[in-house]
N, CA, C and O of each residue as an XYZ file, in Angstrom:
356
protein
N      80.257     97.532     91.791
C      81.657     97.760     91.512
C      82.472     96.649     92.179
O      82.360     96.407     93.381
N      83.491     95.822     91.172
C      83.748     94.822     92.015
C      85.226     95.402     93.248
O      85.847     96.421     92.945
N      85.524     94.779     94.280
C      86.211     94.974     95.469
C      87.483     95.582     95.064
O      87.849     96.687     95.464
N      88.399     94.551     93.955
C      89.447     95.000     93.473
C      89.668     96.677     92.945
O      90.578     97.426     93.301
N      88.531     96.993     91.988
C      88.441     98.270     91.650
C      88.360     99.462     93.032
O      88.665    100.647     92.894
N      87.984     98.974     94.068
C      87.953    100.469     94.629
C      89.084    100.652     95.344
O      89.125    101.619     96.106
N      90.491     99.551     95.213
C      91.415     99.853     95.677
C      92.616    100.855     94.656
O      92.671    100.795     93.428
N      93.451    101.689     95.490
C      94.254    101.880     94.777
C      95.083    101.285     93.757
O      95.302    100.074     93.768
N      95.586    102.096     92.825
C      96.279    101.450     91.550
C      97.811    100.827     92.760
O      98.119     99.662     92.505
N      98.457    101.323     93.633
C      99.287    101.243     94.520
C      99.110     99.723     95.211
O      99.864     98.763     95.053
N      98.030     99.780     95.930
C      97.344     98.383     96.651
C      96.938     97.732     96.066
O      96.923     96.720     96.767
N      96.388     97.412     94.867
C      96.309     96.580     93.628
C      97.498     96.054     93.281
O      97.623     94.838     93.134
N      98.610     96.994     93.094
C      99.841     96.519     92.519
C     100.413     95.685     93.997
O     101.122     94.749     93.625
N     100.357     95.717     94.984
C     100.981     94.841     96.058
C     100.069     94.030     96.366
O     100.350     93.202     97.232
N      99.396     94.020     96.069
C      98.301     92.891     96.693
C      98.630     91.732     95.083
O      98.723     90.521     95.288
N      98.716     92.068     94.173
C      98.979     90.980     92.803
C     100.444     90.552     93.262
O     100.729     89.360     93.145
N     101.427     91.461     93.792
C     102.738     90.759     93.877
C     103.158     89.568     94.950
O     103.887     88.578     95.004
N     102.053     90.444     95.916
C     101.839     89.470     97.411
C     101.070     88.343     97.494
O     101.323     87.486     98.341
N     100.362     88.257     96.892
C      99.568     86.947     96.781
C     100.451     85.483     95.577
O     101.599     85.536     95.136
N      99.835     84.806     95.439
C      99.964     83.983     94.154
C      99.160     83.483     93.187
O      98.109     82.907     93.466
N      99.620     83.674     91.857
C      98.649     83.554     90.848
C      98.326     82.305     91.026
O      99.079     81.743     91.821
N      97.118     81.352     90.397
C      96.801     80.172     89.793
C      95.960     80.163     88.647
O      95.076     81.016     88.564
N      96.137     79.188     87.619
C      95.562     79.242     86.916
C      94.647     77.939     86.643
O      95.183     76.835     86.542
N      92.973     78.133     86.503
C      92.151     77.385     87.037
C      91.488     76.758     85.411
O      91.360     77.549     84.476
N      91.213     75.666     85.300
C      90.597     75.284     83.985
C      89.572     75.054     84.032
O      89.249     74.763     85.184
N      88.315     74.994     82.942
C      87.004     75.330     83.563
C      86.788     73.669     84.041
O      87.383     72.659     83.666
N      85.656     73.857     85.047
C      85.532     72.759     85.793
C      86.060     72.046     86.769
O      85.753     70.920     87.159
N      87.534     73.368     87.439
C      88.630     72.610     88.351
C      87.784     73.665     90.120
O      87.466     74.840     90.305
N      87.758     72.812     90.716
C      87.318     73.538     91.783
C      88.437     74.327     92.569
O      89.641     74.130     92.739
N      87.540     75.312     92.982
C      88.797     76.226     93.619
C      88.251     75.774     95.177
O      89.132     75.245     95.854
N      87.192     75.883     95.700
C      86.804     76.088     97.009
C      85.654     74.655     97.317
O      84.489     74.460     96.969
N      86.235     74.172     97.795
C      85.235     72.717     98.460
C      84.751     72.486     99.983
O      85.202     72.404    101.126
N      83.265     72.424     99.092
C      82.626     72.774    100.807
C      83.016     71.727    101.611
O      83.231     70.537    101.379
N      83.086     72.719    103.057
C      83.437     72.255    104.026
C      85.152     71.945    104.498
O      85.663     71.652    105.579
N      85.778     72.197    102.958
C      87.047     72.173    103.359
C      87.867     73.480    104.663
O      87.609     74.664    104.876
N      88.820     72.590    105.241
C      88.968     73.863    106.139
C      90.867     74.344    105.801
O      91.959     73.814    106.007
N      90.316     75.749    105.134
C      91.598     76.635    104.850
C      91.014     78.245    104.625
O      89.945     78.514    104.077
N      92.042     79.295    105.220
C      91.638     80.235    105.125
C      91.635     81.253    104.100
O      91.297     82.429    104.232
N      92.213     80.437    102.663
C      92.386     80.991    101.626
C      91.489     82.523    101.193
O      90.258     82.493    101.165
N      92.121     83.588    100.929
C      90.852     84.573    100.518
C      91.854     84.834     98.777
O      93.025     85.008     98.439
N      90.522     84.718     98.121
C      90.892     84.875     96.607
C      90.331     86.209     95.946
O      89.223     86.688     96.186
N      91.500     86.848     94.872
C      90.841     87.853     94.228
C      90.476     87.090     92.626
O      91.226     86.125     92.477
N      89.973     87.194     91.986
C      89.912     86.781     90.672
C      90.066     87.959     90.227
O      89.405     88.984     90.395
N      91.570     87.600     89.281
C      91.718     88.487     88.191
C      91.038     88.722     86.688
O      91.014     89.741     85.998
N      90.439     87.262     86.418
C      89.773     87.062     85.171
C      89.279     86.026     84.959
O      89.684     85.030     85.559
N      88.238     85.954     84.026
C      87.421     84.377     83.914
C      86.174     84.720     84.715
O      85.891     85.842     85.133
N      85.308     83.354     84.910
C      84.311     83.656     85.776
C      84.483     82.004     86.539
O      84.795     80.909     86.072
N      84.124     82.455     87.859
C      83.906     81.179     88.552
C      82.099     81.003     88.758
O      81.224     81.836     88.520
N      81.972     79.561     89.299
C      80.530     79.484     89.689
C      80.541     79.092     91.028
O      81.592     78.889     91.635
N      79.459     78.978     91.512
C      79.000     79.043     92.953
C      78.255     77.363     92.829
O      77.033     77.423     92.694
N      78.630     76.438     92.849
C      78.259     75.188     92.430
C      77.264     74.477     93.719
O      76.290     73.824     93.344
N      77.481     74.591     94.994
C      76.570     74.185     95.997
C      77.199     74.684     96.979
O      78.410     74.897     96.929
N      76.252     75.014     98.311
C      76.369     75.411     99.259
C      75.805     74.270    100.567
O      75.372     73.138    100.351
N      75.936     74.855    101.789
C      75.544     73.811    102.965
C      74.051     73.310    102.287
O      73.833     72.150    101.936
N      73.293     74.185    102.205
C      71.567     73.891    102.073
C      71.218     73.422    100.306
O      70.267     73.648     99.559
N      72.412     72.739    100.163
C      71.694     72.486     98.612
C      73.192     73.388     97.232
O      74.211     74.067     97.361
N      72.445     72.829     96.162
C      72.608     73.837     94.974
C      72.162     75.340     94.509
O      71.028     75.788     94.682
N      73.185     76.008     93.923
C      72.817     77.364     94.108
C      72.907     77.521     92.780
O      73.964     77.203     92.234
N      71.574     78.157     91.834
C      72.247     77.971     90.236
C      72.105     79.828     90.060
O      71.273     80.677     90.379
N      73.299     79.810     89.442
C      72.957     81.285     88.680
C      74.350     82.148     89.419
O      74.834     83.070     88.763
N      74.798     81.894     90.434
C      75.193     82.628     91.223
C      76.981     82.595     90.542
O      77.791     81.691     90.749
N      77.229     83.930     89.670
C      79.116     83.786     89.179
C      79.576     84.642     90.175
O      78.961     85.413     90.912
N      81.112     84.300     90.043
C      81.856     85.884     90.498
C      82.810     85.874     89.258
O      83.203     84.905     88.608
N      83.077     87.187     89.102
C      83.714     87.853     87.994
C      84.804     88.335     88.288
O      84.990     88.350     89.505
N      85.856     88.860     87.509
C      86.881     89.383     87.467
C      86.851     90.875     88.319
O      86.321     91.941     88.005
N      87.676     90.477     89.572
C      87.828     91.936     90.294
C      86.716     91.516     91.491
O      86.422     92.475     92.204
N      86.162     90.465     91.774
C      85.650     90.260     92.817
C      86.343     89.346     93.748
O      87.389     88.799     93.400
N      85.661     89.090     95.261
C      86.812     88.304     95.949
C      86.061     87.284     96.368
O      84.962     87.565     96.844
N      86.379     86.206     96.306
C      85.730     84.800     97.195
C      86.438     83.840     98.193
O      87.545     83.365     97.942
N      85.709     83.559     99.404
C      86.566     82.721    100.420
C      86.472     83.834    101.411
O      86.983     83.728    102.526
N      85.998     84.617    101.126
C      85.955     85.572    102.375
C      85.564     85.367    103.774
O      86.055     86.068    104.658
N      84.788     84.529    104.001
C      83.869     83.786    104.905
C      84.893     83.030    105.977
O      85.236     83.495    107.064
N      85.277     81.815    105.439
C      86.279     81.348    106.021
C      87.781     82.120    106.345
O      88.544     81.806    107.259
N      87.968     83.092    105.457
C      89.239     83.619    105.560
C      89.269     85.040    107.252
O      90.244     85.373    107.925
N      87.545     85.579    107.399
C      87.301     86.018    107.947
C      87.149     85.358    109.702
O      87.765     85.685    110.716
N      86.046     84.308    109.483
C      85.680     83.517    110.761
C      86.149     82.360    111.117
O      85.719     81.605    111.988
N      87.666     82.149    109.941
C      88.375     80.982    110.589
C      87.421     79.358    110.559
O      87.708     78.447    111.335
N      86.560     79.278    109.773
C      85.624     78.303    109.530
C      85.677     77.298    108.854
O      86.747     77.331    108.245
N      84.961     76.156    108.543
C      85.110     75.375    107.076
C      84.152     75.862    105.703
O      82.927     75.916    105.812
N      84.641     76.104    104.799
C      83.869     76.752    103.566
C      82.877     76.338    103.509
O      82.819     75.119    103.674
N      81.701     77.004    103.278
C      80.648     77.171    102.808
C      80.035     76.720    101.634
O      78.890     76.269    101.648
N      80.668     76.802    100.680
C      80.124     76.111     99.468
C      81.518     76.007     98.895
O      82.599     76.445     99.288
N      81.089     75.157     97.647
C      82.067     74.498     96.446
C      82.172     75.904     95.270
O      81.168     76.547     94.965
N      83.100     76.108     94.897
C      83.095     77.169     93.989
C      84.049     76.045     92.834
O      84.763     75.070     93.068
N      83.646     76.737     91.538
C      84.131     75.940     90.309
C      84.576     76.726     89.537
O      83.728     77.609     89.411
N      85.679     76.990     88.751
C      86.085     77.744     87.270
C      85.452     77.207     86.296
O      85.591     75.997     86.119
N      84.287     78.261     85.102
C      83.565     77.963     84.511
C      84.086     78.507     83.237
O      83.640     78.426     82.093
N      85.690     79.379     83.967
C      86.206     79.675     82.059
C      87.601     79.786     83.070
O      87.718     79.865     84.293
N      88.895     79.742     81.607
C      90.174     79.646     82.546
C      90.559     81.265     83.039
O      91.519     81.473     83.780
């Protein structure tokens, strides 16, 4: 079940007003490893990919609509972990 869904229809609705939309075209990176920002993202729609991480390339790995990414850094204050890519807008 992705993260977004198990919140209230209430906290859903403030969390979309509180944040800011972007809109990503496929192939525009959202998250570049090693960059350092504490961005935490919900994706509302589309799918992103998981393009490489510290130890290499990671193939196969999407996140989908209603899941969250950047959590890592947004959590431990770190530099990102891997490169994430929009693979649809």
């Amino acid at each position: 079940m992705p993260f977004f869904d198990t919140l209230s229809a209430h906290l859903q609705e403030t969390l979309l007003h509180t944040g800011q939309q972007r809109l990503l075209q496929p192939g525009e990176v959202l998250i570049q490893l090693d960059a350092c920002d504490s961005t935490l993202y919900l994706l509302q729609s589309g799918t992103l990919q998981v393009a490489a991480n510290a130890g290499g390339l990671i193939a196969g790995i999407s996140i989908t609509a209603g899941e969250v990414v950047g959590e890592i850094a947004f959590l431990d204050n770190r530099p990102r972990t891997a490169t994430v890519i929009a693979s649809e807008p």
